[in-house]
DORONU-5283 format. One record per atom (N, C-alpha, C, O): residue in one letter; z, x negated, y. Coordinates in steps of 0.001 Angstrom, whole numbers, plus 500000, padded with zeros to 6 digits. Example, Ala and Ser with C-alpha at 12.3 -4.5 7.8 and 13.67 -1.06 7.14 Angstrom:
A507800486810494310
A507800487700495500
A507800486800496700
A508465485764496681
S507080487150497750
S507140486330498940
S507870487100500030
S508039486591501138
//
This chain:
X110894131734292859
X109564132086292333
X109754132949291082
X110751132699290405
X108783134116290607
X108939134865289983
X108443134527288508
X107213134522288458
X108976134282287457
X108577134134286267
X107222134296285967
X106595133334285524
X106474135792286212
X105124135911286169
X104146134626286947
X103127134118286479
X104725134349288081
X104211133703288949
X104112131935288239
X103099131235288259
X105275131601287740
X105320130079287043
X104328130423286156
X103222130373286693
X104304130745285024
X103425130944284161
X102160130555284697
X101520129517284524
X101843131851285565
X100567131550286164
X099940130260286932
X098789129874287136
X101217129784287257
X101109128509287774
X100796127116286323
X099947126225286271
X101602127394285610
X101135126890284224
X100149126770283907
X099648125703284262
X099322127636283145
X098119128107283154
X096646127748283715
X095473127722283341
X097577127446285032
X096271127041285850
X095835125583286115
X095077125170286992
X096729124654284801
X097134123179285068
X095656123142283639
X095351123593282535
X095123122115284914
X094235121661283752
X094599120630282606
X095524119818282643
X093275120910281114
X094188120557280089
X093951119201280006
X094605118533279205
X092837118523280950
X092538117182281080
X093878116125281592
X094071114925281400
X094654117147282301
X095983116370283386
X097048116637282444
X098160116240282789
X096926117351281087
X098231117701280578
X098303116481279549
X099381115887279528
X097277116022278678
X096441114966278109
X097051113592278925
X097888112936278305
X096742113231280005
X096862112118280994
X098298111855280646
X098794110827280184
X098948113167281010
X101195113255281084
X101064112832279318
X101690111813279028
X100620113242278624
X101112112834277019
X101006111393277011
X101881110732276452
X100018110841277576
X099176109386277112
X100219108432277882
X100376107392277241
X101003108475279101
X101794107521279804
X102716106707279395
X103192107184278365
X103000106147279549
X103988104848278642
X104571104463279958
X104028105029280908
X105300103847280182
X106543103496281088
X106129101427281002
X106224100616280081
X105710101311282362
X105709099303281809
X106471099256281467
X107280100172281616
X106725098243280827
X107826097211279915
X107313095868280554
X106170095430280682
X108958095188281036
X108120093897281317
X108752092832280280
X109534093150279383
X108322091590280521
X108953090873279062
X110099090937280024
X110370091466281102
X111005089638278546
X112425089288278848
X111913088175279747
X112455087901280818
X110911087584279298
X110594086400280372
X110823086339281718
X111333085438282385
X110464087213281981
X109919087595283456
X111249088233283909
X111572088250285097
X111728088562283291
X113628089768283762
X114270088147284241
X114377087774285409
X114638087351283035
X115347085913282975
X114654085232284103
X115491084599284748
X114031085169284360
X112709083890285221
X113673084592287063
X114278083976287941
X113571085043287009
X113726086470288165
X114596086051288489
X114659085478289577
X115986086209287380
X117268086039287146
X117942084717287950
X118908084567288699
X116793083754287324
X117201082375287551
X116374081861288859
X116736080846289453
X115382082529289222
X114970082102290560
X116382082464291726
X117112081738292401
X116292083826291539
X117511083865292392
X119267083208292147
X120238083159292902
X119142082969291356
X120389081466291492
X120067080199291877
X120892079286291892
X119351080125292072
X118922078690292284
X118568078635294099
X118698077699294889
X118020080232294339
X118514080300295910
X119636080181296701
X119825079763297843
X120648080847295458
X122181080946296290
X122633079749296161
X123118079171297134
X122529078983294559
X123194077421294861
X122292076782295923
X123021076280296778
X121321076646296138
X120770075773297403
X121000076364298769
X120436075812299714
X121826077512299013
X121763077636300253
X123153077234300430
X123460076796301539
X124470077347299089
X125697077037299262
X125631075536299634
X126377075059300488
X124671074781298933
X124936072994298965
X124505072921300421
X124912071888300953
X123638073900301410
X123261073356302674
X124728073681303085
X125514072735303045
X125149074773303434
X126581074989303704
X127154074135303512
X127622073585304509
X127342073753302659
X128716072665302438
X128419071247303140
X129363070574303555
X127042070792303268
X126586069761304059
X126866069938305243
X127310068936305804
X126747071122306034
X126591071641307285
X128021071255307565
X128151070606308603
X129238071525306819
X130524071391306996
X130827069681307050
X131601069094307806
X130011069151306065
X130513068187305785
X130428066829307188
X129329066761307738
X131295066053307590
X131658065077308610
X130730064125308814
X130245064145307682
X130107063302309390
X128954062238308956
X129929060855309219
X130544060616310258
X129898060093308102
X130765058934308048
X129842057681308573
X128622057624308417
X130795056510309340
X130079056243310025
X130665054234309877
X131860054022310085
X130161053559309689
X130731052186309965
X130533051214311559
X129827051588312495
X131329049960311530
X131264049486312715
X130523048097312350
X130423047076313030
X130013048402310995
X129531046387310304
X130542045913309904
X131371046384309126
X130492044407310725
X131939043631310546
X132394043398311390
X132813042282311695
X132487045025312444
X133496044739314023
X134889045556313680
X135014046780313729
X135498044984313466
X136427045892313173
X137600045892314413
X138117045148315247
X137622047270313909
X138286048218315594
X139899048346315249
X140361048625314142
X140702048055316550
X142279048315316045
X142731049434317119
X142332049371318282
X143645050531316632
X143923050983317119
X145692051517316877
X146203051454315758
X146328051936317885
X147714052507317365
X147525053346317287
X146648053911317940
X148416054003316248
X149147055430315778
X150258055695316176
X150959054870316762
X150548056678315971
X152065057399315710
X151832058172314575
X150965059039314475
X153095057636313231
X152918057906312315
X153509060064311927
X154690060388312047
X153014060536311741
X153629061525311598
X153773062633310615
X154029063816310842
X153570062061309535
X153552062477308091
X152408061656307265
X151237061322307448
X153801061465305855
X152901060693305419
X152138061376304435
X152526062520304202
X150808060831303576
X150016061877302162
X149994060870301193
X150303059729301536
X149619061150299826
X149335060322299021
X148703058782298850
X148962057790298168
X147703059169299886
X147135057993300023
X146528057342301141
X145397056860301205
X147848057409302430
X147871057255303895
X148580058208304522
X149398058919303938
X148330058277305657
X149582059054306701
X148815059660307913
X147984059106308632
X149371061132307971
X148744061506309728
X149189060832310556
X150269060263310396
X148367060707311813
X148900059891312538
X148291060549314389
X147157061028314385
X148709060540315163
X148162060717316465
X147919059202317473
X148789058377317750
X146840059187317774
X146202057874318978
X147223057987319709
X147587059085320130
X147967056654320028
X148323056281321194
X148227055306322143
X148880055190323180
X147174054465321610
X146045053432322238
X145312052364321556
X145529051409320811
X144442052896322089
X142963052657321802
X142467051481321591
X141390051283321028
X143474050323322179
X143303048957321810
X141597048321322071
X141255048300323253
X140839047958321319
X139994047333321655
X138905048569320983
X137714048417320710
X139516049471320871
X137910050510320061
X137819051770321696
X138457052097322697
X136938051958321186
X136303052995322710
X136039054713321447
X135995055755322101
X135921054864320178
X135779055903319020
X136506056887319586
X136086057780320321
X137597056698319224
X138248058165319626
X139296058416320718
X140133057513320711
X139489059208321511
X140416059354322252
X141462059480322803
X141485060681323074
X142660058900323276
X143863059003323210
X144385060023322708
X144023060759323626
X144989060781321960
X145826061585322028
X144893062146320596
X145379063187320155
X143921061756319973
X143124062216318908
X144326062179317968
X145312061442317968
X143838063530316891
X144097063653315832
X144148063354314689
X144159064432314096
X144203062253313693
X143942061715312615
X144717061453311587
X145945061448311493
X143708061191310662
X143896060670308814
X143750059482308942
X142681059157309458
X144757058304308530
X144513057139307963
X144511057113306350
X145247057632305510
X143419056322306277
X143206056775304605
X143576055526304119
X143178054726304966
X144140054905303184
X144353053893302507
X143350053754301099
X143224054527300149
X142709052457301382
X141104052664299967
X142119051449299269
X142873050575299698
X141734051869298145
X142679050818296741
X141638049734296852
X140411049801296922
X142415048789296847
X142286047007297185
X141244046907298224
X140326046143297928
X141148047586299552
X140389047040300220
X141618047476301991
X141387047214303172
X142428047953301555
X143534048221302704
X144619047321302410
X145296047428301387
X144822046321303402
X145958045381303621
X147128046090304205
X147273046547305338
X147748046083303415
X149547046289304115
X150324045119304719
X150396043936304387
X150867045798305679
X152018044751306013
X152723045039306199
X152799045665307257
X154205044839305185
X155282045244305330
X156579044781306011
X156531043572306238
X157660045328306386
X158134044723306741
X158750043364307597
X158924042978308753
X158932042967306317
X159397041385305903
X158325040367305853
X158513039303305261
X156782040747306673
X155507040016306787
X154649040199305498
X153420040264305474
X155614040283304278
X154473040248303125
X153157041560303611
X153034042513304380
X152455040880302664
X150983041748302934
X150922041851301049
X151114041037300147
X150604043091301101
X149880043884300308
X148611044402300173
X148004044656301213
X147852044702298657
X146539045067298922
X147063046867298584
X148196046881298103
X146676047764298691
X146972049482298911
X146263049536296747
X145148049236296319
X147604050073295909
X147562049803295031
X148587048877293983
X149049049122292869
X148697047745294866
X149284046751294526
X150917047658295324
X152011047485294786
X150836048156296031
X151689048973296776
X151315050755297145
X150265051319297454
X152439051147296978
X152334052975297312
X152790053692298652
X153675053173299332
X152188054888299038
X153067055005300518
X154288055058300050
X155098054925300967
X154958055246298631
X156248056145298204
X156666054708298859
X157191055004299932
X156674053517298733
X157044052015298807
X157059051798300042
X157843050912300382
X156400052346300946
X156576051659302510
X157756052948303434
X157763054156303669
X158488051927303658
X160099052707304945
X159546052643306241
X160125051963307089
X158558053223306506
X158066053331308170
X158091054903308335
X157252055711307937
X159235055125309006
X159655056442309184
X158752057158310405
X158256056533311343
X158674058223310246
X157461059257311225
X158684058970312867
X159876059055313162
X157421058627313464
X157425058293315100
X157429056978315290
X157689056514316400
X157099056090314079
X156982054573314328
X155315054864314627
X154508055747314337
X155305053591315377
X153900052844315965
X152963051861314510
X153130050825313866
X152057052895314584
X151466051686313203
X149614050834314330
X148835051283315170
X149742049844313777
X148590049666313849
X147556049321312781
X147560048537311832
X146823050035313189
X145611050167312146
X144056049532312683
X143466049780313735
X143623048580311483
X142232048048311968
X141085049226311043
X141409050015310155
X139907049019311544
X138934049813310342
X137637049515310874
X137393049192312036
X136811049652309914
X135560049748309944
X134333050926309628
X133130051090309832
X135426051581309027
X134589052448308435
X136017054216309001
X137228054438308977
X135005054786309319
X135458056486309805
X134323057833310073
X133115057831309833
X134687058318310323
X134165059447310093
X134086060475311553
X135054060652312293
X132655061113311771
X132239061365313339
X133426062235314096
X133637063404313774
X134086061651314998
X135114062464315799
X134620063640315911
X133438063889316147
X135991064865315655
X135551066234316361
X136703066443316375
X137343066223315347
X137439067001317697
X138218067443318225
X139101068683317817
X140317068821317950
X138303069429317359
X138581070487316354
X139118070777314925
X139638071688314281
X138584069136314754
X139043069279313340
X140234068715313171
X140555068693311983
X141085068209313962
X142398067939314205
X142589066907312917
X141457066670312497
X143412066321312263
X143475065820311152
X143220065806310130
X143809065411309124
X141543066608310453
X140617065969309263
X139606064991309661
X138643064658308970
X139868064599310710
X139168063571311297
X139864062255310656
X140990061846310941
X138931061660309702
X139492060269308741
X138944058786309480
X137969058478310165
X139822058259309081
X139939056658309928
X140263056214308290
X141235056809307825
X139595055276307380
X139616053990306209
X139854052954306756
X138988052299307337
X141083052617306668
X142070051381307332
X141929050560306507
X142259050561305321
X141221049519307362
X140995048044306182
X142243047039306557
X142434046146305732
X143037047070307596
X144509046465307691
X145408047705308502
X145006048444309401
X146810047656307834
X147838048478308528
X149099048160308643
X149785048359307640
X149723047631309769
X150931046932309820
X152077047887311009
X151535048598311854
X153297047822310967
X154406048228312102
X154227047193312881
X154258045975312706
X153901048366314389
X153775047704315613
X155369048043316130
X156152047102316265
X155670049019316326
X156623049470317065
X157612050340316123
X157169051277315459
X158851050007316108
X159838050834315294
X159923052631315691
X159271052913316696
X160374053379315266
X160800054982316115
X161750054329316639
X162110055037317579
X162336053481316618
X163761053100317723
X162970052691319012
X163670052823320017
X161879052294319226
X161119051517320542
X161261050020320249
X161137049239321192
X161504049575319060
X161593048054319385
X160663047764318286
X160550048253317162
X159682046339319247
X158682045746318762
X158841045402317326
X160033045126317185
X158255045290316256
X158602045014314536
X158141043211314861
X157400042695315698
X158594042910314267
X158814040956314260
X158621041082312382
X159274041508311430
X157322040425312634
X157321040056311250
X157143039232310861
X156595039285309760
X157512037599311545
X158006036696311425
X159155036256311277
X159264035031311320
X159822036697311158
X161329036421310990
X161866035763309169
X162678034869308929
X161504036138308721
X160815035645307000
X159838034667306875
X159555034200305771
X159448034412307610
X157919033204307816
X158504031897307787
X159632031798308270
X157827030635307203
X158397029800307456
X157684029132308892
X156487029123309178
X159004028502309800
X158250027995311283
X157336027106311034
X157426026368310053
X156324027051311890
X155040026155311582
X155288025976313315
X154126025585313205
X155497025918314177
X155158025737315505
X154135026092316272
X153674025831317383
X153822027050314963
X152227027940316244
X152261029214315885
X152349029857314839
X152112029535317726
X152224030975317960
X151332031661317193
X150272031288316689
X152289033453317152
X151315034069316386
X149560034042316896
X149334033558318004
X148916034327316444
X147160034539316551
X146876035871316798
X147428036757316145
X145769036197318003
X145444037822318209
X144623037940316981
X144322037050316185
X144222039585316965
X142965039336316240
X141661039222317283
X141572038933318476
X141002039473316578
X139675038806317493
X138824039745317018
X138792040371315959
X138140039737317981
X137134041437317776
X136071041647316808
X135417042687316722
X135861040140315749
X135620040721314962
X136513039670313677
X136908038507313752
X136580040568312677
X137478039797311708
X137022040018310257
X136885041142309776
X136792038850309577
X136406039037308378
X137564038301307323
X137786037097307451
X138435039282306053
X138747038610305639
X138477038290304166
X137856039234303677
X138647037572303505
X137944037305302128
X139026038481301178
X140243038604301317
X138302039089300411
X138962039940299245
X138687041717299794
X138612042651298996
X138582041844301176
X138281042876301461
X137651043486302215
X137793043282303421
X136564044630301634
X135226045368302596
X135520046237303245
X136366047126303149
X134517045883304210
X134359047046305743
X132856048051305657
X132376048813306497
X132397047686304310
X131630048587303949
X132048050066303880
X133247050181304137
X131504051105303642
X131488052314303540
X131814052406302347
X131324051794301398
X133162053638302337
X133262053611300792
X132809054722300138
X132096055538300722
X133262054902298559
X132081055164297382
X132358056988297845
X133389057440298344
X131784057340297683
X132535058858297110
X133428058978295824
X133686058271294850
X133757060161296275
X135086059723294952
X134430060925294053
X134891061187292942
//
């Protein structure tokens, strides 16, 4: 466009609209309202992370006071219990042969049995303390676990309210009477449901 031509274009701007452009101010909004904004939208992202993490999270589950026994195969141990794989199912119908699992040991409410028959409460004893070498047979009672999923391979948790050697990695049965003094009566099964004094089959706390 030709110089003469802008001008003229200038010119022809009325002085009512040139007035209007001087008078404009730009909103301003408060800080209130910037911050308010700010914090609405955090409070979206933490509530959609806490559904997430629920969504992930396992639904834990109890049996009352039926408590379920099942064997393991021990196959590494953790701080506070041992992986282990099902190798029968014993009197529980929960999870499936060959399942994947966490035995968790809860401080003073998991009975050990070691060895030499003594029993321990989990606390009073450490895994560093128990010699049950990976491919022994453990059996484990519980009441309290967490909803099977197949997928989740050994994060599927079992809270063992008793855990004793069934079977050595050599194949031979563990005798843990042999330290006992004879009384003339045979050992006792357990019985499908078992309550013993000092320790719960309640659900435990979060940590």
């Amino acid at each position: 466009m030709k110089v003469e031509n802008i001008l003229d274009a200038i010119g022809a701007i009325n002085d009512e609209a040139v007035q209007d452009a001087k008078m404009y101010k730009r909103t301003k909004y408060s800080k209130s309202i910037k911050w308010g904004a700010m914090a609405a939208c955090l409070c979206v992202i933490i509530s959609l992370s806490v559904i997430i993490l629920h969504q992930d999270k396992p639904e834990r589950l109890t049996t009352g006071a039926h408590l379920e026994i099942i064997n393991v195969e021990l196959v590494e141990w953790q701080s506070d219990g041992f992986k282990a794989v099902l190798v029968d199912t014993g009197n529980s119908s929960i999870f499936p042969s060959g399942a994947e699992l966490t035995v968790i040991f809860r401080e003073n409410n998991t009975e050990i049995v070691i060895d030499d028959g003594s029993s321990y409460g989990y606390g009073e004893i450490q895994t560093s303390d128990i010699e049950w070498p990976v491919g022994s047979i453990i059996e484990v009672g519980f009441g309290v676990y967490e909803k099977y999923d197949a997928n989740r391979g050994y994060e599927n948790k079992v809270y063992a309210y008793h855990v004793e050697l069934a079977i050595t990695k050599e194949g031979l049965i563990a005798d843990h009477s042999q330290n006992l003094p004879d009384k003339g009566i045979p050992p006792t099964e357990y019985p499908d449901t078992t309550i013993v004094p000092g320790f719960d089959l309640d659900e435990p706390s979060e940590p």
